[in-house]
VOPAGU-2260 file (C-alpha; in pm, 1 decimal, decimal comma):
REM VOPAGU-2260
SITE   aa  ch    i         X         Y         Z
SITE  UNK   A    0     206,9   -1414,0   -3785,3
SITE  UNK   A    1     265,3   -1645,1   -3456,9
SITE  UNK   A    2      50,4   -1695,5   -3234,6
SITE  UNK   A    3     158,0   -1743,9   -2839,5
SITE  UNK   A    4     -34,0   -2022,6   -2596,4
SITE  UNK   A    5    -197,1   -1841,1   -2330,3
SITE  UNK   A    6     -32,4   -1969,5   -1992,3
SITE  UNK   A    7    -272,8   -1984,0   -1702,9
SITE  UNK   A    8    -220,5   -1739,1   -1382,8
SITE  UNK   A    9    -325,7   -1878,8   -1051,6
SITE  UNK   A   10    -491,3   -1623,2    -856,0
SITE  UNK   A   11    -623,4   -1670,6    -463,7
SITE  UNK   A   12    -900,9   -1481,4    -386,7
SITE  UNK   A   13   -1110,8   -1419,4     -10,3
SITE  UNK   A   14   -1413,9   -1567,6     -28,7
SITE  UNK   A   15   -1611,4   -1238,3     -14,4
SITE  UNK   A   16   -1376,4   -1105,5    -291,1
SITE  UNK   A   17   -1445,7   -1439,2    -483,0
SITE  UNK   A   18   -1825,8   -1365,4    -469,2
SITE  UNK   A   19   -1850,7   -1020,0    -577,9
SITE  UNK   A   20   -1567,3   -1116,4    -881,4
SITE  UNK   A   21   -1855,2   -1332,6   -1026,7
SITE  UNK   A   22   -2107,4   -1104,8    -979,0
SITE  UNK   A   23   -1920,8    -854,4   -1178,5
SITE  UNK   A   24   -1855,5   -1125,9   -1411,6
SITE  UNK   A   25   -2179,0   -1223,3   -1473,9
SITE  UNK   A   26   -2333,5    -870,0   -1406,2
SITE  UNK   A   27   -2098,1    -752,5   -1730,4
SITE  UNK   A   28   -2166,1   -1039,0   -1930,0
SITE  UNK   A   29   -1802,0   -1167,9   -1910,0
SITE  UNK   A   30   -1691,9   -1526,8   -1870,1
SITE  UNK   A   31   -1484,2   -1530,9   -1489,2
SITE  UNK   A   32   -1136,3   -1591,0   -1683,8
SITE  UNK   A   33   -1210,4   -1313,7   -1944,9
SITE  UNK   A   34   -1309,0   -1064,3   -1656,1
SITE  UNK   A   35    -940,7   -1181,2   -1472,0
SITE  UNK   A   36    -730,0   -1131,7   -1779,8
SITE  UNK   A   37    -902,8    -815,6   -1823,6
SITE  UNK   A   38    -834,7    -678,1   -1463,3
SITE  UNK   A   39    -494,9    -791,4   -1540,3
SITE  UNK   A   40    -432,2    -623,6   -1858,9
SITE  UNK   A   41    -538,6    -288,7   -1660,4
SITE  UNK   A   42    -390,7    -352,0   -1336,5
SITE  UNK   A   43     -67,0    -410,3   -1570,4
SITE  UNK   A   44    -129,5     -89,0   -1728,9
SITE  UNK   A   45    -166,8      97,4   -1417,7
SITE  UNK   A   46     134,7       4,0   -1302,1
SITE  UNK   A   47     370,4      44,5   -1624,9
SITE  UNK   A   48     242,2     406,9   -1603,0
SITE  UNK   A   49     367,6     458,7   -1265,7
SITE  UNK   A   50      56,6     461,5   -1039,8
SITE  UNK   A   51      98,0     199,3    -749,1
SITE  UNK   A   52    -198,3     279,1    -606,5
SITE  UNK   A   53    -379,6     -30,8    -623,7
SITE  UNK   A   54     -74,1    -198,8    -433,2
SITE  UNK   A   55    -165,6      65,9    -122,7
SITE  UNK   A   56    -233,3    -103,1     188,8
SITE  UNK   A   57    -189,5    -472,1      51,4
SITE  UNK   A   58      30,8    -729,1     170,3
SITE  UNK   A   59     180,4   -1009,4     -17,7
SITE  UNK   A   60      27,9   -1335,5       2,3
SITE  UNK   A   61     321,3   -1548,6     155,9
SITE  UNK   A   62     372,1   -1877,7     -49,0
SITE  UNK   A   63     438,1   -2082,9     285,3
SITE  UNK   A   64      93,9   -1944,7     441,5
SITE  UNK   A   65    -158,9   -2150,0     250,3
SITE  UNK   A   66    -379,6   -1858,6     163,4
């Protein structure tokens, strides 16, 4: 059995969405990075099944716009 290194995901986050991320992280009892990887693993989900819901009313962060 193999193993694969996890590769780290940079993720920007608001301020005010920053805040309440580790208050759900710490209100669950999670570590901040296990919390991410497991929004990740359901956004992920979400979307392989079809439902683009969570990508209503969002805009791309730009690369070129510092956010």
């Amino acid at each position: 059995m193999t193993t694969t290194k996890k590769q780290p995901v940079r993720v920007f986050l608001d301020q005010s969405d920053h805040s309440r991320f580790l208050v759900q992280a710490g209100t669950n009892r999670l570590t901040p990075s296990a919390l991410g990887e497991r929004l990740m693993q359901y956004g992920l989900s979400l979307l392989e099944s079809g439902d683009r819901s969570p990508l209503a009313g969002t805009t791309p962060a730009r690369p070129d716009s510092g956010a």
